[in-house]
Structure formats: C-alpha cells, structure tokens
C-alpha positions as CSV (number, residue, x, y, z in Angstrom):
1,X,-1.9,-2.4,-8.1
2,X,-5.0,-4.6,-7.4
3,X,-7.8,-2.6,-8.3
4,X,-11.4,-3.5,-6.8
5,X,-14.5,-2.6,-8.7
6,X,-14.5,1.1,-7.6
7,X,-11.1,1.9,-8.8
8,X,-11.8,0.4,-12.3
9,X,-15.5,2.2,-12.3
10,X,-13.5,5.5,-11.5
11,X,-10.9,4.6,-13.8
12,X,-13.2,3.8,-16.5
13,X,-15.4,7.4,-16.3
14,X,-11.8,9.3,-15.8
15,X,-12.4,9.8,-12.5
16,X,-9.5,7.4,-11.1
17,X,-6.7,6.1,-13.4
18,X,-5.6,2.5,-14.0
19,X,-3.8,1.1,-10.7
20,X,-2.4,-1.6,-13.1
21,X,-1.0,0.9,-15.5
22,X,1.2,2.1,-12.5
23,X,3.1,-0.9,-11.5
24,X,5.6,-0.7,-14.4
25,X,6.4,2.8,-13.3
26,X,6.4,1.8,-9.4
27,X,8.8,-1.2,-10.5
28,X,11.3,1.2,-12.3
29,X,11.3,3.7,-9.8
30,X,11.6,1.2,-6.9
31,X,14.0,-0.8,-8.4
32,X,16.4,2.0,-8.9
33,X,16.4,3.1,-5.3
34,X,16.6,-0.7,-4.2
35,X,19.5,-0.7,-6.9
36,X,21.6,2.2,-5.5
37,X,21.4,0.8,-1.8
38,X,22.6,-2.6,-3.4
39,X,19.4,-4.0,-2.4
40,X,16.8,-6.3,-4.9
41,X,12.9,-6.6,-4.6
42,X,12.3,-9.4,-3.5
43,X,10.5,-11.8,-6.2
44,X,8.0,-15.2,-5.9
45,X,6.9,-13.9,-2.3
46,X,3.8,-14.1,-0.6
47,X,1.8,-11.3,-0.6
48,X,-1.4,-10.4,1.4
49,X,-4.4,-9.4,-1.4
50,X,-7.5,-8.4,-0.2
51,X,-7.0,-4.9,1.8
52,X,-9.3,-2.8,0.1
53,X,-11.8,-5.8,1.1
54,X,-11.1,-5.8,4.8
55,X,-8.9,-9.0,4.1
56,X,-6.3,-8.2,6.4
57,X,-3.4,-10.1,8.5
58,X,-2.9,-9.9,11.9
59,X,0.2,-7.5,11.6
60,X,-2.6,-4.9,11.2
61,X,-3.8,-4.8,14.9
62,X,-0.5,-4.2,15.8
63,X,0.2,-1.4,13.9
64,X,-3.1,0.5,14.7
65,X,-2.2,0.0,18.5
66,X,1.1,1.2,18.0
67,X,-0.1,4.3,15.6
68,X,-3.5,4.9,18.0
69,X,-0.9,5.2,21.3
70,X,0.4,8.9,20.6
71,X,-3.1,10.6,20.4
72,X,-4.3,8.5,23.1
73,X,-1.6,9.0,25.6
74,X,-0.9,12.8,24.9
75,X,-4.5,14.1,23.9
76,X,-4.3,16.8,20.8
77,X,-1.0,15.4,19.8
78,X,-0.5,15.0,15.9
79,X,2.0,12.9,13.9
C-alpha cells in the first residue's frame, strides 16, 4: 500500500488504481480471517519499505534459493 511514482502515475491516468485506497479493504478482510482463527494483526511492528526500490532484507536471498531449487534440480519442473 506504498505506492512509488509509477503506481500513482498509472493511478492518476486510470491506468492503475490507488494502492492506498486498498488498505482499508485489505484491513477488513484480513482482520476477519485473523479474527475467526482467534488470531490479531499484529500492530506498532517494523516493517521493511522500499521493495519496489530494490530495498530489500536479507530474508530475500533465502527465499529465491529456496524457490530457484525445484527448477534447478529437476529441469522443466513448474510450481
């Protein structure tokens, strides 16, 4: 729901639509699912920004590797 200067260019020509308009919906959607599973969303937590940039954390590597291993162990295998 962090738009970059593409998303709002898109959004603004009707293109794209407004990544912040979506959050409300997102947070009522995702909050009754958490809800049901007597779970909460966790609130005041750090959150990486910056994706869209190439600002990423380490966690990424790992998850490439880990995503990267099926095609390149069994070549022509799909998800």
């Amino acid at each position: 729901f962090d738009p970059d200067e593409i998303d709002t260019a898109l959004a603004e020509e009707g293109i794209g639509c407004d990544l912040r308009a979506l959050e409300p919906a997102w947070r009522e959607a995702v909050g009754s699912v958490l809800a049901e599973a007597t779970l909460t969303l966790p609130g005041g937590t750090w959150m990486q920004r910056g994706g869209k940039k190439g600002v990423h954390t380490e966690h990424l590597g790992h998850m490439l590797a880990t995503m990267q291993w099926l095609p390149r162990t069994y070549r022509g295998a799909e998800w």
